[in-house]
Backbone as CSV, one residue per row, in Angstrom:
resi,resn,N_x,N_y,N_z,CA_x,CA_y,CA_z,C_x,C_y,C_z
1,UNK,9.304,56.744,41.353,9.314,57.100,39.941,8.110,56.440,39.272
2,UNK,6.953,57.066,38.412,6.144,56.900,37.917,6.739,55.856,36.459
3,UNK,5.710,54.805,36.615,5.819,53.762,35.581,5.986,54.280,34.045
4,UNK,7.039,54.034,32.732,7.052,54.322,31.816,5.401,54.271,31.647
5,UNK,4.805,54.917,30.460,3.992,54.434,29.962,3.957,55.303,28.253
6,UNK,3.617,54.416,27.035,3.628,55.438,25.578,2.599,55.820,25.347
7,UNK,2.778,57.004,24.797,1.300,57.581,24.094,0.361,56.783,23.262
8,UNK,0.980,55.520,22.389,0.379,55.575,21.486,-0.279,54.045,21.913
9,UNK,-0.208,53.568,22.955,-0.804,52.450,23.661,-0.399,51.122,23.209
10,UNK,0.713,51.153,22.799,1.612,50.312,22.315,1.789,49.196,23.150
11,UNK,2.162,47.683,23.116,2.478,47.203,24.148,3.708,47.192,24.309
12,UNK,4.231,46.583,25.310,5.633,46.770,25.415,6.649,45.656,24.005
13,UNK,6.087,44.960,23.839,7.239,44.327,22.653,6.830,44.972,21.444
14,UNK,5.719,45.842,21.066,5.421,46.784,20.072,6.484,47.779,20.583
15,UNK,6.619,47.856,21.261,7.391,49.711,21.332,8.902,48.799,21.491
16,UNK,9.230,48.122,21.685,10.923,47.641,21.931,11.107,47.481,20.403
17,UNK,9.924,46.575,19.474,10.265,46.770,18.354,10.353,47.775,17.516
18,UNK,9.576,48.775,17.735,9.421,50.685,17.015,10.948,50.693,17.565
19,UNK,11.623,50.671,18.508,13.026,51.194,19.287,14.115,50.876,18.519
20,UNK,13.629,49.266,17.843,14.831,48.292,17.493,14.868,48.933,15.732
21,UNK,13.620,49.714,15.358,13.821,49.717,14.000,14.047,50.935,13.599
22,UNK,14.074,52.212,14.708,14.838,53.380,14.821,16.077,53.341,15.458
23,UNK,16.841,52.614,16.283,18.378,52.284,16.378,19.008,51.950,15.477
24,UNK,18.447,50.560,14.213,18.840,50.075,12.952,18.953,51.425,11.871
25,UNK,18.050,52.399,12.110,18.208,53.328,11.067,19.182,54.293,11.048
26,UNK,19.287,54.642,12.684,20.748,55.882,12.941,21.936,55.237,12.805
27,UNK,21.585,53.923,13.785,23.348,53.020,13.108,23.669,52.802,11.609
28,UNK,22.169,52.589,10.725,22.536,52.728,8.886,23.317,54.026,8.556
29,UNK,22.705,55.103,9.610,23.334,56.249,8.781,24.408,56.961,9.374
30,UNK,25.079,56.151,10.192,26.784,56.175,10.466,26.618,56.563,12.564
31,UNK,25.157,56.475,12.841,25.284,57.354,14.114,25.753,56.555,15.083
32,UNK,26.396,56.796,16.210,26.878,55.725,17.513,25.725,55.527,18.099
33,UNK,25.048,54.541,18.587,23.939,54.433,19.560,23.870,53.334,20.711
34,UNK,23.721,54.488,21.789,23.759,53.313,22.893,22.185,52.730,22.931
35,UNK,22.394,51.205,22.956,21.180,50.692,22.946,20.889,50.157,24.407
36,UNK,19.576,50.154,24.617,19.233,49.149,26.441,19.301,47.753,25.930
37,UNK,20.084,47.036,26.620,20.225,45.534,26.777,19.285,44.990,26.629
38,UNK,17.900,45.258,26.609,16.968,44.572,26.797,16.560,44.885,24.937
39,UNK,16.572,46.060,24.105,15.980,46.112,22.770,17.560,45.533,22.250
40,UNK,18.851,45.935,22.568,20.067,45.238,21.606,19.536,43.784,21.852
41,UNK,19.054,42.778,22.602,18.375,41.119,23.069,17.437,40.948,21.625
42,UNK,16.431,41.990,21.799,15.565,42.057,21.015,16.596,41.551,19.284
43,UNK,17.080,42.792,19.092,17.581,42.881,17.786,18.793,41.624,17.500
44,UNK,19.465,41.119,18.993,20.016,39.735,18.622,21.013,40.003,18.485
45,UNK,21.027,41.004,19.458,22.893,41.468,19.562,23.398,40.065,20.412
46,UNK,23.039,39.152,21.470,23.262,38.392,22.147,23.281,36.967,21.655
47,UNK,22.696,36.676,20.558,22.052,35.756,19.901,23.648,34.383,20.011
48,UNK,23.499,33.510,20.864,24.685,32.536,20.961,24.715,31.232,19.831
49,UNK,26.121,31.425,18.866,26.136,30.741,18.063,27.074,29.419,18.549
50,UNK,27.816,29.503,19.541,28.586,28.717,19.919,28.443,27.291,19.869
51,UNK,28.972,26.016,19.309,28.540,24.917,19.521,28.513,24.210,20.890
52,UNK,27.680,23.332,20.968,27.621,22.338,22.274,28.676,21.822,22.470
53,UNK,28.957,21.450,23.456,29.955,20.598,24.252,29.921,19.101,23.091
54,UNK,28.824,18.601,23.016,28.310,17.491,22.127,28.938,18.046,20.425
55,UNK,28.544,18.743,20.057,28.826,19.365,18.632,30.660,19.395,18.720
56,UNK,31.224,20.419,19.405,32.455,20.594,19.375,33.361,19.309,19.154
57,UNK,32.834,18.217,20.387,33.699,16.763,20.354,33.511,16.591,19.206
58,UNK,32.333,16.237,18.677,31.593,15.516,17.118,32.757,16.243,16.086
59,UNK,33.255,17.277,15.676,33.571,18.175,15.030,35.126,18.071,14.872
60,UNK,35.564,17.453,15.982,37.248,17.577,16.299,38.069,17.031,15.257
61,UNK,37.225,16.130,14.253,37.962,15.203,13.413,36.977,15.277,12.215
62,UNK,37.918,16.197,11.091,36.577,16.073,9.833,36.626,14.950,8.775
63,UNK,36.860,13.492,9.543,36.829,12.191,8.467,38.381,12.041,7.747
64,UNK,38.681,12.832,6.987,40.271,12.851,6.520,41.626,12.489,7.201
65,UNK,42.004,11.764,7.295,43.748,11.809,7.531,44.565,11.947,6.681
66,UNK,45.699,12.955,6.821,46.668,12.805,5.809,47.975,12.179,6.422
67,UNK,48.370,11.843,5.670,49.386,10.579,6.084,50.412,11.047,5.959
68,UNK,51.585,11.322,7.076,52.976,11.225,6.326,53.097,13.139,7.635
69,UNK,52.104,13.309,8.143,51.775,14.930,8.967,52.079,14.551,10.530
């Protein structure tokens, strides 16, 4: 199979971004779109908010006790 290549000599994170900002527009206007894993990455569909192992412990106790619980 012959290598993608675009007309408009785009590089490749130029054209994932043209991809990412015509998916954003059909999903604005109600359309289903399957995206490639690699431009949904792009747009930060994956983006991990989860805290650290370190953060979570830190977090377990927010300073307060109530007394009498």
């Amino acid at each position: 199979m012959p290598e993608h290549t675009n007309p408009l000599g785009l590089t490749k994170e130029e054209e994932a971004a043209v991809i990412a900002g015509r998916v954003s527009e059909m999903v604005g206007a109600g359309m289903i779109v399957p995206v490639d894993p690699d431009i949904a990455d792009l747009m930060g569909a994956f983006e991990e908010t989860a805290l650290s192992p370190e953060d979570a412990h830190d977090a377990r106790f927010d300073g307060s006790v109530v007394e009498g619980e």
